[in-house]
N, CA, C and O atoms as a GROMACS GRO file, in nm:
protein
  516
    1UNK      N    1   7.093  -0.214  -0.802
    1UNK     CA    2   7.112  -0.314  -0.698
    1UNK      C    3   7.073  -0.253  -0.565
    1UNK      O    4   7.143  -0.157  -0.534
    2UNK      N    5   6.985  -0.283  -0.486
    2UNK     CA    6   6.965  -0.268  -0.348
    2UNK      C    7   7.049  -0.302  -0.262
    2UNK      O    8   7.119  -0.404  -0.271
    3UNK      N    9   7.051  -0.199  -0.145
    3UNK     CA   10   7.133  -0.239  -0.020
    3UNK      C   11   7.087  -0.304   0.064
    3UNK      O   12   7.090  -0.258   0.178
    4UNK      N   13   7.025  -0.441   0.041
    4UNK     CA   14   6.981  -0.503   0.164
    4UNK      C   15   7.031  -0.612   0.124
    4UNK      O   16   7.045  -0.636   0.004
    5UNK      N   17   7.084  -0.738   0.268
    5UNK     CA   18   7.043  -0.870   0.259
    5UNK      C   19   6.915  -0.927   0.234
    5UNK      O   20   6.810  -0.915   0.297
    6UNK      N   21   6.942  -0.990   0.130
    6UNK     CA   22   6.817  -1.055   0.106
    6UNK      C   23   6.852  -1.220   0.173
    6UNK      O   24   6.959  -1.280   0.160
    7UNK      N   25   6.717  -1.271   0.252
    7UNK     CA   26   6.741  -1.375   0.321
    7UNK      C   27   6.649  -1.470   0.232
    7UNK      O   28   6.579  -1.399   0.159
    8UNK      N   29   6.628  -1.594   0.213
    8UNK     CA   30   6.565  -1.708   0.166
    8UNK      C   31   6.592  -1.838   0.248
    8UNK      O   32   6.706  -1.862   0.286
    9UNK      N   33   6.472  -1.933   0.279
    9UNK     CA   34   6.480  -2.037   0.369
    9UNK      C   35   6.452  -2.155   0.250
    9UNK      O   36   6.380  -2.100   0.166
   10UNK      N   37   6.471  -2.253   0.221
   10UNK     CA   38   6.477  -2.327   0.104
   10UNK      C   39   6.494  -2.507   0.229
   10UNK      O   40   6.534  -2.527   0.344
   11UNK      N   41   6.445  -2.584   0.130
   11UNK     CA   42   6.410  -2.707   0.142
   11UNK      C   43   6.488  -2.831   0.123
   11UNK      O   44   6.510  -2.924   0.201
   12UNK      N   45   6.522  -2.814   0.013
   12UNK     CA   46   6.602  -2.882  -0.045
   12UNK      C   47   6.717  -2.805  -0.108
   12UNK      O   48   6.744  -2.686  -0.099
   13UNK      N   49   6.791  -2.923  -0.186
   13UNK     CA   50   6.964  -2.889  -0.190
   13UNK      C   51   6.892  -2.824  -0.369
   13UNK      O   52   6.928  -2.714  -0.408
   14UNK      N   53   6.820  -2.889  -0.432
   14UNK     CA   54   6.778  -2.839  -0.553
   14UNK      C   55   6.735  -2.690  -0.532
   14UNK      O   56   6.796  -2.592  -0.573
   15UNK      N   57   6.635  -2.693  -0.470
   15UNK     CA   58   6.587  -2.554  -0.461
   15UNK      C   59   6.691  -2.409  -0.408
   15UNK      O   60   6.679  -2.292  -0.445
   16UNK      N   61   6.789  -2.467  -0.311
   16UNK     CA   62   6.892  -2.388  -0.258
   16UNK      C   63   6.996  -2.364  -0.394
   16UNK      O   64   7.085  -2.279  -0.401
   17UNK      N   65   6.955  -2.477  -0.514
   17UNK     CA   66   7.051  -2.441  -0.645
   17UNK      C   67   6.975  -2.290  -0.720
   17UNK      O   68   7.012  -2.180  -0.759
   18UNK      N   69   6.843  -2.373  -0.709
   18UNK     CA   70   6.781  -2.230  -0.756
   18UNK      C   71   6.756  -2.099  -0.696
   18UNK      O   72   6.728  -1.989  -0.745
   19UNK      N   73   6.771  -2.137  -0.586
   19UNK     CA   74   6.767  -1.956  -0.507
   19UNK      C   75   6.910  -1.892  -0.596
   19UNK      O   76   6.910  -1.809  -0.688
   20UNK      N   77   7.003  -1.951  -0.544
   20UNK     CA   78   7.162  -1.914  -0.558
   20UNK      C   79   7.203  -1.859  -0.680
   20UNK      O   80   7.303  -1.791  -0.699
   21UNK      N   81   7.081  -1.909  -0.795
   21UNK     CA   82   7.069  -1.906  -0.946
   21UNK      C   83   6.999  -1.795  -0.948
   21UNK      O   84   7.049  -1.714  -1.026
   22UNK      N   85   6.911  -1.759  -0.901
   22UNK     CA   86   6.784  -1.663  -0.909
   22UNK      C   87   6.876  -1.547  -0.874
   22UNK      O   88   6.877  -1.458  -0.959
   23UNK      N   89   6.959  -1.530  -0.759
   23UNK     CA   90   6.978  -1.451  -0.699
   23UNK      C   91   7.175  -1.376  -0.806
   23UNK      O   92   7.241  -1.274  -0.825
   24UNK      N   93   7.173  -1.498  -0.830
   24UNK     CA   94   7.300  -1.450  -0.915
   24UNK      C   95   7.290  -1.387  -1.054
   24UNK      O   96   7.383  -1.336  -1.116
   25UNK      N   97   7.136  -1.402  -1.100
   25UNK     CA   98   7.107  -1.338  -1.234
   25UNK      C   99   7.048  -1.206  -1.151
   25UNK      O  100   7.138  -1.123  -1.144
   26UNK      N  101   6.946  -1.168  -1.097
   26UNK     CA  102   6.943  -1.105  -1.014
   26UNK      C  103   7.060  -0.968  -1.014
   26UNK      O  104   7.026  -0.851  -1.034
   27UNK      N  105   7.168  -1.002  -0.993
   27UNK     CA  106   7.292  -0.918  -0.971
   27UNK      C  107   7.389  -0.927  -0.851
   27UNK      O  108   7.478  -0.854  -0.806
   28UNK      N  109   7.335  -1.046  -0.817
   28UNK     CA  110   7.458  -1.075  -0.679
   28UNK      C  111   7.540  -1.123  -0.707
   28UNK      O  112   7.521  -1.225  -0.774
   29UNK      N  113   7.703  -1.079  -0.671
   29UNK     CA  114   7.831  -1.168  -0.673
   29UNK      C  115   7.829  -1.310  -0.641
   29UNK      O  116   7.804  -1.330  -0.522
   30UNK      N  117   7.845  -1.405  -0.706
   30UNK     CA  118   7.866  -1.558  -0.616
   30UNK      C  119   7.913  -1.518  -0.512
   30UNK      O  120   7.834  -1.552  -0.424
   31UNK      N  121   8.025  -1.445  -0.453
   31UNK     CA  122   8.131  -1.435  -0.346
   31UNK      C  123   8.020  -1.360  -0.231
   31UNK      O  124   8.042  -1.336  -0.113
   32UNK      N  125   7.923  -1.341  -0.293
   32UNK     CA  126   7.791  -1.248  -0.194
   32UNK      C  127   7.685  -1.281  -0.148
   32UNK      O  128   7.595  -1.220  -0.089
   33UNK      N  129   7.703  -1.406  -0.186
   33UNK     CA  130   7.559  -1.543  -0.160
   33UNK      C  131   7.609  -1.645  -0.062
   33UNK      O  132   7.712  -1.709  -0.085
   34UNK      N  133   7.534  -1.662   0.053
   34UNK     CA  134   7.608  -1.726   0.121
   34UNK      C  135   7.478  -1.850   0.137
   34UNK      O  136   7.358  -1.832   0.117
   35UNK      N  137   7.533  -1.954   0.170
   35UNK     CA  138   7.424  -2.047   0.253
   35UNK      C  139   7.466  -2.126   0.396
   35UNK      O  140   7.579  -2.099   0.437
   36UNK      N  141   7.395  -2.208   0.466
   36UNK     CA  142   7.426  -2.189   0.624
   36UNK      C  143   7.281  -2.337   0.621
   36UNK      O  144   7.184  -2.350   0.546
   37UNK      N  145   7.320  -2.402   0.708
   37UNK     CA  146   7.256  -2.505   0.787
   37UNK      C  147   7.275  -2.538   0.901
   37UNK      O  148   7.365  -2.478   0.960
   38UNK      N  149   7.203  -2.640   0.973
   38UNK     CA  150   7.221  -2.630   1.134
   38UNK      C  151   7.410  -2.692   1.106
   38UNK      O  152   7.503  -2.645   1.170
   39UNK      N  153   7.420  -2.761   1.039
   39UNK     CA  154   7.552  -2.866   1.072
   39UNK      C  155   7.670  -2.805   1.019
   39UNK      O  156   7.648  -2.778   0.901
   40UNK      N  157   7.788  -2.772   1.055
   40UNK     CA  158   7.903  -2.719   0.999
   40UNK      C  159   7.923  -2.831   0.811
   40UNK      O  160   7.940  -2.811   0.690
   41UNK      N  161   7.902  -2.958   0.924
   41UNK     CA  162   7.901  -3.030   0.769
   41UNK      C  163   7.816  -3.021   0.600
   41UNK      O  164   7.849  -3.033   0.482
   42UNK      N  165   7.676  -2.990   0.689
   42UNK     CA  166   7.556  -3.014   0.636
   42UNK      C  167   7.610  -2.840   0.540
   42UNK      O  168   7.582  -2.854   0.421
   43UNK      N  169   7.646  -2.760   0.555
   43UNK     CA  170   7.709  -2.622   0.539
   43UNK      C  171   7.770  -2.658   0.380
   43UNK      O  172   7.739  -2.638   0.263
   44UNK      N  173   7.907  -2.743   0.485
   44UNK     CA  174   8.008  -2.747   0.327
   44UNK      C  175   7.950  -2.780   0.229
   44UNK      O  176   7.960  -2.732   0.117
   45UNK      N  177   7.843  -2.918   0.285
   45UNK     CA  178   7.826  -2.986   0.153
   45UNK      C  179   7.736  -2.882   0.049
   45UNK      O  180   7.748  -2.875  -0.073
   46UNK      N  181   7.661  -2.819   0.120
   46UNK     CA  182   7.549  -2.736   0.024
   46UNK      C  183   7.622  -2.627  -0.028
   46UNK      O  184   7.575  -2.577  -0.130
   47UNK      N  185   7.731  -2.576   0.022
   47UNK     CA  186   7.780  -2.458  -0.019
   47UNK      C  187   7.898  -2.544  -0.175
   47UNK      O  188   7.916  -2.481  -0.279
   48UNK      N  189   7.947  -2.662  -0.158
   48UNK     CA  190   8.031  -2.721  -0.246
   48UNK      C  191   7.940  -2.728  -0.374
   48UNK      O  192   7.964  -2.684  -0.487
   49UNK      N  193   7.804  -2.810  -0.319
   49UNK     CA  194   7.732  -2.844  -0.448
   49UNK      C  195   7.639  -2.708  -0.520
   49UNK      O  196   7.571  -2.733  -0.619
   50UNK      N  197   7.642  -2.536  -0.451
   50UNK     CA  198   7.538  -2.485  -0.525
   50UNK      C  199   7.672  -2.398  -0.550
   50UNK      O  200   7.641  -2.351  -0.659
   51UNK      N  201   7.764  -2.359  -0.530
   51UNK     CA  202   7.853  -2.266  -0.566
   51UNK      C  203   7.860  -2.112  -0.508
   51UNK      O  204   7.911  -2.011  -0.559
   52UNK      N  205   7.777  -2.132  -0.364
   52UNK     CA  206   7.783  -2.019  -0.290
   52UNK      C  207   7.865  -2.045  -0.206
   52UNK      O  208   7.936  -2.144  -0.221
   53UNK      N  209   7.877  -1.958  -0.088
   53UNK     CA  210   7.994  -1.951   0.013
   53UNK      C  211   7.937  -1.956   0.141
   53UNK      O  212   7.815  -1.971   0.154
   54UNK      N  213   8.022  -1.943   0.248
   54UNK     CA  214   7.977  -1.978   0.348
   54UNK      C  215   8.031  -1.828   0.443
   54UNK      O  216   8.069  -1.717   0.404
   55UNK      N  217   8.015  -1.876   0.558
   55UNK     CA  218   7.962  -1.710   0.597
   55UNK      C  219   8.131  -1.774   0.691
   55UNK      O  220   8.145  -1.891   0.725
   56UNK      N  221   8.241  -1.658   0.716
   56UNK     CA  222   8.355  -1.651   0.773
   56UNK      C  223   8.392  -1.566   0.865
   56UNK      O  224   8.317  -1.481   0.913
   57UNK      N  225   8.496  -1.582   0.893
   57UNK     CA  226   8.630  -1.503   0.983
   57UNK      C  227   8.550  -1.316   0.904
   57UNK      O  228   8.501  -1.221   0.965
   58UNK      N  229   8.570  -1.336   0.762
   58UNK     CA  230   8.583  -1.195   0.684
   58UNK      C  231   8.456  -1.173   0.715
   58UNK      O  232   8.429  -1.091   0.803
   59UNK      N  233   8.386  -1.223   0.668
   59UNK     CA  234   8.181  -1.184   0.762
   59UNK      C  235   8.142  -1.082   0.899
   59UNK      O  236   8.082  -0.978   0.926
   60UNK      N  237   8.241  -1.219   0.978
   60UNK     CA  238   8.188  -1.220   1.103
   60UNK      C  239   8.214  -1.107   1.156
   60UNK      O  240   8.132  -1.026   1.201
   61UNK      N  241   8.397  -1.095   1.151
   61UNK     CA  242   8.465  -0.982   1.171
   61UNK      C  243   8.515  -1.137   1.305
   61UNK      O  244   8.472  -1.250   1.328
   62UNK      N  245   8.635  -1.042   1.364
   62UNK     CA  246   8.749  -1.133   1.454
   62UNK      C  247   8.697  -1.147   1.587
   62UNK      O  248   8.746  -1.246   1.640
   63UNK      N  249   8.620  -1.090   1.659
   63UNK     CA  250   8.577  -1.100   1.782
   63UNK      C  251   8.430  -1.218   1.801
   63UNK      O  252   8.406  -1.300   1.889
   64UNK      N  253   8.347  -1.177   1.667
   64UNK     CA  254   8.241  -1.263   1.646
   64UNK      C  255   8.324  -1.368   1.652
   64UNK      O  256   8.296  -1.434   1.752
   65UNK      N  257   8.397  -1.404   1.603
   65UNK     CA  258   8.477  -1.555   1.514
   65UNK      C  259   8.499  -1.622   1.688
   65UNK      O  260   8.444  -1.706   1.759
   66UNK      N  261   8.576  -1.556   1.695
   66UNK     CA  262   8.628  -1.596   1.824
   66UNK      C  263   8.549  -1.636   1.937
   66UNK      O  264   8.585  -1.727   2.013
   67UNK      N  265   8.430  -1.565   1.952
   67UNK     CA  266   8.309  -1.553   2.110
   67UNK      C  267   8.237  -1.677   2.030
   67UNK      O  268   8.157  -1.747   2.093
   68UNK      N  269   8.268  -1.710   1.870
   68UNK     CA  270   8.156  -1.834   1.872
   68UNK      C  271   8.235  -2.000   1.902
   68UNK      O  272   8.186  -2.112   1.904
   69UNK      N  273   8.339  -1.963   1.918
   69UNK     CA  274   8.390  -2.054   1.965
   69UNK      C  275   8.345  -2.110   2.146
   69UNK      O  276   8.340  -2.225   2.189
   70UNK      N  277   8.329  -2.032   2.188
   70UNK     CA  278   8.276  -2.043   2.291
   70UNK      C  279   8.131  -2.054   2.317
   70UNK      O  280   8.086  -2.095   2.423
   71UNK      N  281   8.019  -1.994   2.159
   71UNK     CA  282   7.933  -2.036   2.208
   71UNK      C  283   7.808  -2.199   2.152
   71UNK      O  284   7.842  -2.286   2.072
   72UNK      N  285   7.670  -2.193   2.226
   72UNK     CA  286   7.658  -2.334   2.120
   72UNK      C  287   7.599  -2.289   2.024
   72UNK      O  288   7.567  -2.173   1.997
   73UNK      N  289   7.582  -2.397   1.964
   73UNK     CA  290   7.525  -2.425   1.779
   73UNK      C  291   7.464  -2.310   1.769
   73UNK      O  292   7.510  -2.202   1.732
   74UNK      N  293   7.354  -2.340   1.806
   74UNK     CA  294   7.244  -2.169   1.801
   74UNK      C  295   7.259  -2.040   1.810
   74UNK      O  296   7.197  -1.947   1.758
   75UNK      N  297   7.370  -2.046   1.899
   75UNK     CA  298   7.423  -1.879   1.901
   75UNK      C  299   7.491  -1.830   1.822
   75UNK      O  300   7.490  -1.712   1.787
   76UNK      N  301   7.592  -1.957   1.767
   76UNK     CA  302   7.698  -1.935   1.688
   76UNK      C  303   7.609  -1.869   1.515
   76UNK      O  304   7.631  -1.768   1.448
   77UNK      N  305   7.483  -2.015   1.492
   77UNK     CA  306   7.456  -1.939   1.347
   77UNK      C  307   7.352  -1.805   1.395
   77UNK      O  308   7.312  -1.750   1.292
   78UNK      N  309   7.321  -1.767   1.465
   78UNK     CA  310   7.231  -1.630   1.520
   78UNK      C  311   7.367  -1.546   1.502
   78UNK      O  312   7.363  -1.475   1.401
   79UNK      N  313   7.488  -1.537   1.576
   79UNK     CA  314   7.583  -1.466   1.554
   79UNK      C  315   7.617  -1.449   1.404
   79UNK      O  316   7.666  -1.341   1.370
   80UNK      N  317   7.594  -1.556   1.300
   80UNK     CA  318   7.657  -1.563   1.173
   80UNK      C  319   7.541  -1.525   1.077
   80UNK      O  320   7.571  -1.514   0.959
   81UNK      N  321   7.419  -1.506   1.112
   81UNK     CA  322   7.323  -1.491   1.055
   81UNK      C  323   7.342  -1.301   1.088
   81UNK      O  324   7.364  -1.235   0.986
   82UNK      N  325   7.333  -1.232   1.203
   82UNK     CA  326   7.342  -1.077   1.247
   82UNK      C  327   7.457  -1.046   1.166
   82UNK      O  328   7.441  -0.943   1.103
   83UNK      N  329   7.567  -1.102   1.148
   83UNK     CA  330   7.691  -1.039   1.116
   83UNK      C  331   7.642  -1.010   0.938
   83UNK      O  332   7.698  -0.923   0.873
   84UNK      N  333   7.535  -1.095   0.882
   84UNK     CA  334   7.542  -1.001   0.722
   84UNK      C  335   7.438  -0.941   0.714
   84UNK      O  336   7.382  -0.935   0.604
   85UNK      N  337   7.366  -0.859   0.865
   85UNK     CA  338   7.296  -0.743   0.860
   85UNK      C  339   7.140  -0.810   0.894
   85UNK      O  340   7.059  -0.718   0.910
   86UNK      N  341   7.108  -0.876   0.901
   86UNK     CA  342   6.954  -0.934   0.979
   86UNK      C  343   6.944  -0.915   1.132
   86UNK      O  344   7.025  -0.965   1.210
   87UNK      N  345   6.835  -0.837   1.171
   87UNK     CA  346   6.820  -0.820   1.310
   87UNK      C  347   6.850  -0.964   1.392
   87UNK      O  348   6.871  -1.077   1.348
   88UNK      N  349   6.846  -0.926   1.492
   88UNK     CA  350   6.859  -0.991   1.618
   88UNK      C  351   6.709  -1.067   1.661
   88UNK      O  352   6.719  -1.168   1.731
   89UNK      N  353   6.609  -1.033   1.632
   89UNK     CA  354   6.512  -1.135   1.634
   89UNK      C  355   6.485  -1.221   1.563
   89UNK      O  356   6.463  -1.342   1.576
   90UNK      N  357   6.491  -1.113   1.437
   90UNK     CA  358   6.468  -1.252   1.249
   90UNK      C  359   6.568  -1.345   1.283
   90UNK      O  360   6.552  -1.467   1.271
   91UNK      N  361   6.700  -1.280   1.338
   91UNK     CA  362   6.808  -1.413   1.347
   91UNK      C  363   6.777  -1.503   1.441
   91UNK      O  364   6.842  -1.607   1.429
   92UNK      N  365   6.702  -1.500   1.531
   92UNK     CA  366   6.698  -1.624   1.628
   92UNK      C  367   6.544  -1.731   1.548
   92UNK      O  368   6.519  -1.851   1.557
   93UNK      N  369   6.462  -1.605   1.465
   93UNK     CA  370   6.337  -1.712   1.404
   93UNK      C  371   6.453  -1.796   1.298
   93UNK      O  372   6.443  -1.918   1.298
   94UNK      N  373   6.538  -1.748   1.228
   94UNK     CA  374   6.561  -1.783   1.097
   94UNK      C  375   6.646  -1.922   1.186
   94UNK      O  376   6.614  -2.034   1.144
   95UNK      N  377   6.716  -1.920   1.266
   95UNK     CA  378   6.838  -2.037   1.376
   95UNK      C  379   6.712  -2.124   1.382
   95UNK      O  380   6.741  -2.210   1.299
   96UNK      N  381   6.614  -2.149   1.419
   96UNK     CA  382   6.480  -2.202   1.444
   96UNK      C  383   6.446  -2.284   1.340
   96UNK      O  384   6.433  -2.406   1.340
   97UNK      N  385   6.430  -2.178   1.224
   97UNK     CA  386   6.423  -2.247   1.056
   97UNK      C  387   6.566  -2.352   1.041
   97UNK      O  388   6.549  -2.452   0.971
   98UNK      N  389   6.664  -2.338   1.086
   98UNK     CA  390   6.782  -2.435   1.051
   98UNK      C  391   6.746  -2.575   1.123
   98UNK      O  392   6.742  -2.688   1.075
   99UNK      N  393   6.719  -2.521   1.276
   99UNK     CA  394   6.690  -2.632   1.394
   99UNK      C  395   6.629  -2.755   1.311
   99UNK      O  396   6.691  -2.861   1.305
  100UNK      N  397   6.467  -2.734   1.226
  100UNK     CA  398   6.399  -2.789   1.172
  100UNK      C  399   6.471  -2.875   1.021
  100UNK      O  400   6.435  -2.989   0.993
  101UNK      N  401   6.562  -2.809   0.948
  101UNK     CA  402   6.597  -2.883   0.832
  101UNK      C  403   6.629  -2.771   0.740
  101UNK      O  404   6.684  -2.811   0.637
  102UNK      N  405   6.616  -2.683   0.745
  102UNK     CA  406   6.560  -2.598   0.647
  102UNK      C  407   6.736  -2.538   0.622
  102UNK      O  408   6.825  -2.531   0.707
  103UNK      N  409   6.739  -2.496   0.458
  103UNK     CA  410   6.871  -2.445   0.469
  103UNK      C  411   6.887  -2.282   0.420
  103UNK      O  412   6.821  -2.267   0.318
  104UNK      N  413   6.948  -2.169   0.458
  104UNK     CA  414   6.943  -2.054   0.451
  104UNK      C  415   7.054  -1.988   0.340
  104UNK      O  416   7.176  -2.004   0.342
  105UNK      N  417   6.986  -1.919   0.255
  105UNK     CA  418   7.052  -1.848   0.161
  105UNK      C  419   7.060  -1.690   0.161
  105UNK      O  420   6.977  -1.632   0.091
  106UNK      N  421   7.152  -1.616   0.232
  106UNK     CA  422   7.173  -1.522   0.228
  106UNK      C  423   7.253  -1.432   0.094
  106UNK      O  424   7.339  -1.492   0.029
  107UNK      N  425   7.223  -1.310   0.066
  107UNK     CA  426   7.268  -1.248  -0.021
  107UNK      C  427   7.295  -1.115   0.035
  107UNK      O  428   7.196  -1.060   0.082
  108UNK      N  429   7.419  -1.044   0.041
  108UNK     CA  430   7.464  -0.922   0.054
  108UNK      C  431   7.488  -0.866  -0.065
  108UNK      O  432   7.531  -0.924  -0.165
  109UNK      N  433   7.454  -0.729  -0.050
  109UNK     CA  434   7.514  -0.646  -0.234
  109UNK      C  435   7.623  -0.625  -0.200
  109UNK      O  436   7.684  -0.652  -0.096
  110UNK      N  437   7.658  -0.563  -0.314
  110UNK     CA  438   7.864  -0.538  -0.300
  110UNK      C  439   7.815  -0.338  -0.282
  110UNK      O  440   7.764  -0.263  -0.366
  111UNK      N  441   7.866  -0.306  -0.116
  111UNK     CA  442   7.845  -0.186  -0.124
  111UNK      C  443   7.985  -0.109  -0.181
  111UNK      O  444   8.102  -0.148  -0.190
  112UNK      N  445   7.909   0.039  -0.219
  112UNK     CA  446   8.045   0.107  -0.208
  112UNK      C  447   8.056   0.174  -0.048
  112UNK      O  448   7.993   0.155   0.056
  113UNK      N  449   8.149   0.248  -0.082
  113UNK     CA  450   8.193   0.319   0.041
  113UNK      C  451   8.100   0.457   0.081
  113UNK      O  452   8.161   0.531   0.158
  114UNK      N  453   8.003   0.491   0.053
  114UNK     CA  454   7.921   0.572   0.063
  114UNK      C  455   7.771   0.515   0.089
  114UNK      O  456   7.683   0.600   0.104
  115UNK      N  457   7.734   0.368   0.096
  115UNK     CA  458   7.656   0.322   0.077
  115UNK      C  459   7.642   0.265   0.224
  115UNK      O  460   7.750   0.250   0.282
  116UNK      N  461   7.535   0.232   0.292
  116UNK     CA  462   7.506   0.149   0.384
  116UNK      C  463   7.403   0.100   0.404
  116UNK      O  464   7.289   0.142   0.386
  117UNK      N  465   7.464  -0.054   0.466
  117UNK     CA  466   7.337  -0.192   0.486
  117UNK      C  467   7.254  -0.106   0.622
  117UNK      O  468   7.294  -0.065   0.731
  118UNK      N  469   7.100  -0.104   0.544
  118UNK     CA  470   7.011  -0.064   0.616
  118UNK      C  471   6.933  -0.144   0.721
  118UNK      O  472   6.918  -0.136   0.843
  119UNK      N  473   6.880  -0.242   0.604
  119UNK     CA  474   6.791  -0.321   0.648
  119UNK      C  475   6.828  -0.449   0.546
  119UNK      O  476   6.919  -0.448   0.464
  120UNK      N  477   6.698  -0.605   0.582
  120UNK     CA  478   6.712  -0.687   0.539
  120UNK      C  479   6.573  -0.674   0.455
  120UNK      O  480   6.486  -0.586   0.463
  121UNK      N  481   6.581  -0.813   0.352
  121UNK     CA  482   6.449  -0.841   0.279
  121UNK      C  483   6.469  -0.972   0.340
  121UNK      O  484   6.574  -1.018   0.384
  122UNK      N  485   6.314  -1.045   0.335
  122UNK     CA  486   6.309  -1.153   0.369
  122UNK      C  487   6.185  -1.204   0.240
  122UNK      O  488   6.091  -1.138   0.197
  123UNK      N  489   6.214  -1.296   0.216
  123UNK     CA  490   6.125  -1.403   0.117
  123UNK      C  491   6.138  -1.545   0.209
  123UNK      O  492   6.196  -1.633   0.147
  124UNK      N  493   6.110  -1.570   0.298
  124UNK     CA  494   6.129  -1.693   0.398
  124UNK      C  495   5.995  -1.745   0.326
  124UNK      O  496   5.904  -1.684   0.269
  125UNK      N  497   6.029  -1.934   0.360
  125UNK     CA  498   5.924  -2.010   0.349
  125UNK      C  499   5.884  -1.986   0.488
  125UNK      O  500   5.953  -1.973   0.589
  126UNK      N  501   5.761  -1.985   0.469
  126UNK     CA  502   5.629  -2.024   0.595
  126UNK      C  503   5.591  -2.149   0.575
  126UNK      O  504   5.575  -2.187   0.459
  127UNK      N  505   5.572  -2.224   0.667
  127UNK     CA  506   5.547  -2.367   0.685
  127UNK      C  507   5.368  -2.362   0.689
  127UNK      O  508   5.306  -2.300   0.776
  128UNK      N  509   5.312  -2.427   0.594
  128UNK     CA  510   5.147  -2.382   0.618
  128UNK      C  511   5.150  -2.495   0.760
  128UNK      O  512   5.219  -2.596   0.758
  129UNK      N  513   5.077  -2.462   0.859
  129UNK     CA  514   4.963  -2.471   0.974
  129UNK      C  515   4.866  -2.583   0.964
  129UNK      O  516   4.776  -2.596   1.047
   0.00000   0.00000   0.00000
């Protein structure tokens, strides 16, 4: 198992079944797959119907949780997108990808305690031009 988030941008609620699927044979925990849309709502529903989770309090850590209360939409999923290890730029392209429709499937490995999140993978859709 690799130590990276692996990120995926997906289309539909079908295809966000099959990332979540791909990624759980793969070797990711359900409890380690997260997905994320622009809408808190638009969130539950995709996270209810593919059986992944949603990114939290335990994610974020308590100070994130808190400063996104204060901030808007965009910052908040850029804040929730950095907190499972994606830079600070990919996170403002990937907030961009939500803006548009698009819904995000993140995957963290289960580290041990000797192990650390380096970097991310990305398999993002590109929108052809």
């Amino acid at each position: 198992m690799s130590t990276y988030t692996r990120v995926s941008v997906t289309s539909s609620l079908e295809d966000t079944q099959n990332k979540v699927h791909e990624l759980h044979n793969e070797g990711f925990k359900k409890d380690h797959i997260y997905v994320l849309t622009h809408s808190a709502d638009g969130t539950d529903y995709v996270a209810e119907h593919t059986g992944a989770e949603q990114i939290t309090m335990a994610e974020e850590g308590l100070f994130t949780s808190i400063a996104n209360l204060f901030r808007s939409r965009g910052d908040e999923l850029k804040a929730k997108i950095m907190a499972l290890g994606v830079p600070e730029e990919e996170s403002a392209r990937l907030t961009n990808e939500l803006e548009w429709g698009k819904i995000l499937v993140l995957a963290t490995p289960e580290l041990k305690e000797d192990d650390t999140l380096l970097m991310y993978q990305s398999n993002v859709f590109q929108p052809p031009y």
